[in-house]
Each structure stands twice: as structure tokens, then as C-alpha cells.
C-alpha positions as CSV (number, residue, x, y, z in Angstrom):
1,X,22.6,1.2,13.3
2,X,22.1,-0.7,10.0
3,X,22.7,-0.2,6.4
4,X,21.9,3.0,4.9
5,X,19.9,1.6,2.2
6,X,18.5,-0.2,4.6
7,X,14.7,1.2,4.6
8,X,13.4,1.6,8.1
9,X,11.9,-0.7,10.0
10,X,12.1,-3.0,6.9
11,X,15.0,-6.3,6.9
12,X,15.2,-6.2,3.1
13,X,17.6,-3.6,1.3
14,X,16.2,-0.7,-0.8
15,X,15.4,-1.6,-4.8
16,X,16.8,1.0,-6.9
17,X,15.9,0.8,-10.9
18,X,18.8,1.9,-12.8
19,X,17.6,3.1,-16.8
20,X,20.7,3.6,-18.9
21,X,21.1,2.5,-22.6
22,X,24.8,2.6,-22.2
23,X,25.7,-0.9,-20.5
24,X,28.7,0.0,-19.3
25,X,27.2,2.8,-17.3
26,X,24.8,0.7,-16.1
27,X,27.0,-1.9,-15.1
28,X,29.3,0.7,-13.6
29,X,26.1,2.6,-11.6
30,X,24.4,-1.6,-10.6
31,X,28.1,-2.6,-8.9
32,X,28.8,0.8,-7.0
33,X,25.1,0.7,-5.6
34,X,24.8,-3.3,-4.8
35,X,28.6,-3.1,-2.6
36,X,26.8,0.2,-1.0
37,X,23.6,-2.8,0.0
38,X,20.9,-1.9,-2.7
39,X,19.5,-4.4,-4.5
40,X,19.5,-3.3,-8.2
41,X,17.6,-4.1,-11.0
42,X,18.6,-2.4,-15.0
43,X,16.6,-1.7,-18.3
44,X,17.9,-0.7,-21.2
45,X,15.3,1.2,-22.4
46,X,12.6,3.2,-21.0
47,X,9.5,1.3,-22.2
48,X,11.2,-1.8,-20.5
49,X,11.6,0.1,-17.8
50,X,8.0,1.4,-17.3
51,X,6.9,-2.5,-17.5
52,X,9.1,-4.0,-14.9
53,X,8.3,-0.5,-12.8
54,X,5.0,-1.5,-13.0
55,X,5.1,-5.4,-12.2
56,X,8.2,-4.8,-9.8
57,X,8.0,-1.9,-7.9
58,X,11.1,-0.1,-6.7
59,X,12.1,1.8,-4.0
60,X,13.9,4.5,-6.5
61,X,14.5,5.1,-10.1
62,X,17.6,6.5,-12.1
63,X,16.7,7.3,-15.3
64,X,19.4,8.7,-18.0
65,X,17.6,11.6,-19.8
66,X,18.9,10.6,-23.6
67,X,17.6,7.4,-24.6
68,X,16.2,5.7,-27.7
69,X,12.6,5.2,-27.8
70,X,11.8,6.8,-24.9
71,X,13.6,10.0,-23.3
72,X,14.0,10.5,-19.4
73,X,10.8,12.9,-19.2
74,X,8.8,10.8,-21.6
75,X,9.6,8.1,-19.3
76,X,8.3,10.2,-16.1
77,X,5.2,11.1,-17.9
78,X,4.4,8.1,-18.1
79,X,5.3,6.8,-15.1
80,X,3.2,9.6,-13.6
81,X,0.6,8.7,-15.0
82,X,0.2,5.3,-13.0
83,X,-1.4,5.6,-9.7
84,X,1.5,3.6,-7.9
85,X,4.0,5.8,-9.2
86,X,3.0,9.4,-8.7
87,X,5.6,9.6,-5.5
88,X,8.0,7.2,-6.5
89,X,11.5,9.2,-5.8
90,X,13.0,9.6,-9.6
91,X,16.4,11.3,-10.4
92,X,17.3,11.9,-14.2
93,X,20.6,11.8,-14.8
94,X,22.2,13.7,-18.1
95,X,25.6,14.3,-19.6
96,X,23.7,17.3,-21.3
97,X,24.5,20.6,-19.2
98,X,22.8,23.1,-21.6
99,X,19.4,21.6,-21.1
100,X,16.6,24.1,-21.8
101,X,15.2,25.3,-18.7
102,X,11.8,24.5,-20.2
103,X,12.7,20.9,-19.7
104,X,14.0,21.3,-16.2
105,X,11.1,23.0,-14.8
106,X,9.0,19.8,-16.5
107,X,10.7,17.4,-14.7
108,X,10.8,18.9,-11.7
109,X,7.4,19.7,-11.6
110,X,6.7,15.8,-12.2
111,X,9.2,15.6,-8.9
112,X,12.3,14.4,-10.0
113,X,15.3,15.5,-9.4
114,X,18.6,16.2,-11.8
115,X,22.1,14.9,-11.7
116,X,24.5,15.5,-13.7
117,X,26.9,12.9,-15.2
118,X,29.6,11.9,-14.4
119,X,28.2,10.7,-11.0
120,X,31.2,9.3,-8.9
121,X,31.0,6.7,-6.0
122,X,29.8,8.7,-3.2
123,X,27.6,11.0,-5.8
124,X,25.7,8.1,-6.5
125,X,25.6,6.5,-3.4
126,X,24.6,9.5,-1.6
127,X,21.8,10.2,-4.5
128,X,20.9,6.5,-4.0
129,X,20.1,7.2,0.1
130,X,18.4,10.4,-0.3
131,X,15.9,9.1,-2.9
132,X,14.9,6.3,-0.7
133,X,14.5,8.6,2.4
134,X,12.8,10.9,0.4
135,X,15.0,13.6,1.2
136,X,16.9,13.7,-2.6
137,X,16.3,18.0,-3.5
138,X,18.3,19.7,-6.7
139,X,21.2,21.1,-5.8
């Protein structure tokens, strides 16, 4: 049957681009998702981010919603706003539960979707499947 990040019909695993400022978390997030058979690439900043999206591709972004620079939904406006990227399968992911609803109808009209930190192993690993398959909703 294959590996579930596996994309269909295609040999090479799924690229998912993790954004997180905090390295740890990042680190945490890259190891759990490479042993589940992503291939993972990291910024740690949004504006990086935006330029390796562009030059690189990936299969799925997870973008942290409080950054330096460059917030979570600053970062989806702008990836919006290249042609490539208007479908490209975003979660953000925040340690912030009281986020105005304002923001959350933003982002999910820009078609991401919102976790919730912390994200444990199969959390994240599930999120990681469903945003390749295109089949990642808000819960």
C-alpha cells in the first residue's frame, strides 16, 4: 500500500515546510514528520519562508501564527498572493486559544486551517497526511 506521505502515483515522499521561530519546536515537529516519511524542510522566519516557498515548492506548509517579522496570516497573505501558492494546503498552528474570531475567519478564508499547539505525534502526523491529500478541514 505505500507510505502515507507518500503522494499518489508519485515515488518521492511529500515536502512539508515547517515555519517556527522556536528551534526546538521545529526540531521536535522536522524529526516526528521525517520517521513518519516526509521530507522536511524549516525557516525560522516567515520572510525566509516565503523565499524558499517560492524557489522550492512544497507539498504543505506549517506555519506558527506568532512570529517576529512576519505573523502566520501576514505570511499567508503573502503567500496568496503568488500564483503558485493560492492552493497550497497551509495549517497555522498557535499556542494562543483566545484568538479574535476576526483573525480566524481571515485565515480561513485564505484556506488554511488552525491547530492548536501542543500538537502531539499522531496530531501532527495526521495534520501532515490530510494537508497533502487535501482533505485537512478545522475541527
Amino acid at each position: 500500500m505505500g507510505d502515507p506521505a507518500d503522494r499518489s502515483q508519485q515515488t518521492s515522499p511529500a515536502t512539508i515546510l515547517i515555519i517556527e521561530h522556536d528551534e526546538p519546536t521545529a526540531e521536535m515537529y522536522a524529526r516526528i514528520l521525517q520517521i513518519a516519511g516526509f521530507t522536511v524542510r524549516r525557516a525560522v522566519s516567515a520572510p525566509d519562508a516565503l523565499r524558499d516557498a517560492v524557489a522550492h515548492p512544497p507539498d504543505a506548509i506549517l506555519v506558527d501564527f506568532r512570529m517576529p517579522v512576519m505573523d502566520g496570516l501576514e505570511f499567508l497573505r503573502a503567500l496568496r498572493a503568488k500564483p503558485r501558492h493560492r492552493e497550497t494546503p497551509v495549517a497555522i498552528v498557535t499556542g494562543d486559544y483566545q484568538l479574535d474570531e476576526r483573525l480566524v475567519s481571515q485565515i480561513r478564508d485564505l484556506g488554511a486551517v488552525i491547530r492548536f499547539k501542543p500538537l502531539w505525534v499522531d496530531e501532527l502526523t495526521s495534520l501532515a497526511k490530510q494537508l497533502v491529500a487535501g482533505t485537512a478541514r478545522d475541527n
